[in-house]
C-alpha atoms as one frame of an Amber mdcrd trajectory, in Angstrom:
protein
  34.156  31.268  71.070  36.876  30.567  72.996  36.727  33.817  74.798  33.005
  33.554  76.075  33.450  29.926  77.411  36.576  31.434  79.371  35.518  34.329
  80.414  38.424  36.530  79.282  40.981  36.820  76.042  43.966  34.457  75.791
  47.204  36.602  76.129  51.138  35.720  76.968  52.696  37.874  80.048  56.580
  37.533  79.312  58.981  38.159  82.395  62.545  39.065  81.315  65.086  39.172
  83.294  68.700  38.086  84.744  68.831  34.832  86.938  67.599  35.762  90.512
  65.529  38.955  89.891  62.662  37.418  90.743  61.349  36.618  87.006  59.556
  32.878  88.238  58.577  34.300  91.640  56.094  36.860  89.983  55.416  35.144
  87.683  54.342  32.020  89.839  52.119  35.084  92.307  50.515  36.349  89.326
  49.454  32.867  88.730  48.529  32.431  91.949  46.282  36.123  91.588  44.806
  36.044  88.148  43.614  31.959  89.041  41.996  33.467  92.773  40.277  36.021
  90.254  38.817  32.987  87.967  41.310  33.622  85.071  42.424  30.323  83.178
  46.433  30.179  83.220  49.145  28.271  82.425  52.548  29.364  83.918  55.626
  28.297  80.962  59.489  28.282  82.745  62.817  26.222  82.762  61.210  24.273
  84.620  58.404  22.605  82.412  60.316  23.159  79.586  63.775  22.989  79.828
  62.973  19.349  81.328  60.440  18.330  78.462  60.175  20.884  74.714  63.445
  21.938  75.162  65.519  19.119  76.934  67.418  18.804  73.468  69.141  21.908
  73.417  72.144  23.360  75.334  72.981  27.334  76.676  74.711  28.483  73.540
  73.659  31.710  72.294  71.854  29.499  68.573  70.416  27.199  71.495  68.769
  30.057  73.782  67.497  31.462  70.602  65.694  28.058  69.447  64.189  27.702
  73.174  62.993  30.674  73.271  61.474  30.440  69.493  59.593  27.141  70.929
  58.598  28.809  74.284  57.171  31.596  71.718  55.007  29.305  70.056  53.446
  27.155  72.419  52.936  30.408  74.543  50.587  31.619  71.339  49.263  28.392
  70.977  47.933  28.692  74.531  46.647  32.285  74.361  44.740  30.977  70.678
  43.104  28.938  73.564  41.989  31.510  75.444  44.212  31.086  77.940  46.680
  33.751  79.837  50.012  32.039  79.408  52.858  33.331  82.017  56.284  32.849
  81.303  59.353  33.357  82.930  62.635  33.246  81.073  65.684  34.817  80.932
  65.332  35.240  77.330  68.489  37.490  77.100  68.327  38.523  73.520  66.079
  41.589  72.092  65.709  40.157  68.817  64.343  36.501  70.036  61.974  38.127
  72.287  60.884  41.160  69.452  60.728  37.417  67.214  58.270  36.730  69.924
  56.131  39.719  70.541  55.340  39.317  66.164  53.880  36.182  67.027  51.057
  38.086  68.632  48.216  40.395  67.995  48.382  43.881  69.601  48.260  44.178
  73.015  48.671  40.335  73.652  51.888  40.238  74.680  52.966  42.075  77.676
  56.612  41.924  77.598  57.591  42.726  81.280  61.307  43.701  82.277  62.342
  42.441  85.778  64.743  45.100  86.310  66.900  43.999  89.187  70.466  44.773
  89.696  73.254  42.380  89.123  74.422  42.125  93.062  71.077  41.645  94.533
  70.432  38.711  91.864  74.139  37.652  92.766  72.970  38.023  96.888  69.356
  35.781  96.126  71.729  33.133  94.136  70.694  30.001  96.132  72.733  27.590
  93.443  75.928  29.685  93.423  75.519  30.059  89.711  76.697  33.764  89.491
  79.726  32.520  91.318  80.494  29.144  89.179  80.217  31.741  86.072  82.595
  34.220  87.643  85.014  31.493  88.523  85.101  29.860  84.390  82.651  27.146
  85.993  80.034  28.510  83.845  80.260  29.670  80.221  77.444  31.818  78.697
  76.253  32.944  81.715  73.887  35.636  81.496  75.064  38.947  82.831  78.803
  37.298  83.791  80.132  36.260  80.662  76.547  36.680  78.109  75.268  39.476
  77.154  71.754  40.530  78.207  70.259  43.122  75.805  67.541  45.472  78.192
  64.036  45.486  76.553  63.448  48.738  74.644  60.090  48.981  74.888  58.634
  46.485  77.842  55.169  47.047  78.565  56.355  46.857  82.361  59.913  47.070
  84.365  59.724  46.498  88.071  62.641  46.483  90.283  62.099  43.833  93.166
  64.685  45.383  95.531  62.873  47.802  95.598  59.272  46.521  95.384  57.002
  44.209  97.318  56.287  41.440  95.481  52.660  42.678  96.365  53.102  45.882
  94.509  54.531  44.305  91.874  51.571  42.114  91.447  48.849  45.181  91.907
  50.696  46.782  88.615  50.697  43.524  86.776  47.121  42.779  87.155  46.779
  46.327  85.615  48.146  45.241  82.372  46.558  41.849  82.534
């Protein structure tokens, strides 16, 4: 029912990847794309939910795993609505997101890897994050002092230094 009043299935796009590699900016031009096209969306990031859901919890490795749990489920709980949830987190660990990808029937999550190297997201750091980590200002920082565990078997990986963010778009919309 849900599907023939929108038009399309209700699916969850997740963007993986280190701080800076450009995770919330395709994300945020997919949006942009698929809601130009007539697709129903709604785009899930730090920013709506670290501010709101997820304001209780802290960067601890138990804490990243509970935030992404709850991003997990209210991303299912949108595509049950028919809608094409986009989310962009680091969500460093393979098990939280593999937690994730269960929550979901086949072929309705499209786990995308943003594959960028660790200087260029260090080089597009516009909060000096990277640095505060490297200096002991930071602690759990993803790729400085955290681990982050590479998807095994993304759907997508794109590599925005070397990719137009148009490009990158054009293959998304493939999978979508």
């Amino acid at each position: 029912m849900r599907e023939k009043l929108n038009g399309h299935a209700g699916k969850c796009v997740w963007f993986t990847g280190l701080s800076g590699s450009g995770k919330s900016s395709l994300a945020n031009a997919l949006e942009v794309e698929l809601n130009r096209q007539g697709y129903h969306t709604m785009l899930l990031d730090g920013d709506n939910i670290r501010h709101g859901l997820c304001k209780d919890l802290g960067m601890g490795e138990a804490d990243r795993t509970e935030n992404i749990r709850r991003v997990g489920e209210v991303a299912r709980l949108f595509a049950e609505a028919g809608v094409i949830v986009i989310t962009a987190f680091i969500s460093p660990f393979r098990t939280d997101r593999e937690t994730v990808r269960r929550l979901f029937d086949e072929g309705d999550f499209i786990e995308v890897h943003v594959d960028t190297p660790l200087d260029i997201c260090e080089q597009r750091d516009p909060k000096g994050l990277y640095q505060k980590a490297r200096e002991g200002k930071i602690r759990d920082f993803t790729g400085i002092n955290s681990p982050y565990e590479v998807p095994t078997r993304a759907e997508l990986t794109l590599n925005t230094a070397y990719m137009s963010q148009q490009e990158a778009v054009g293959q998304l919309l493939k999978l979508v």
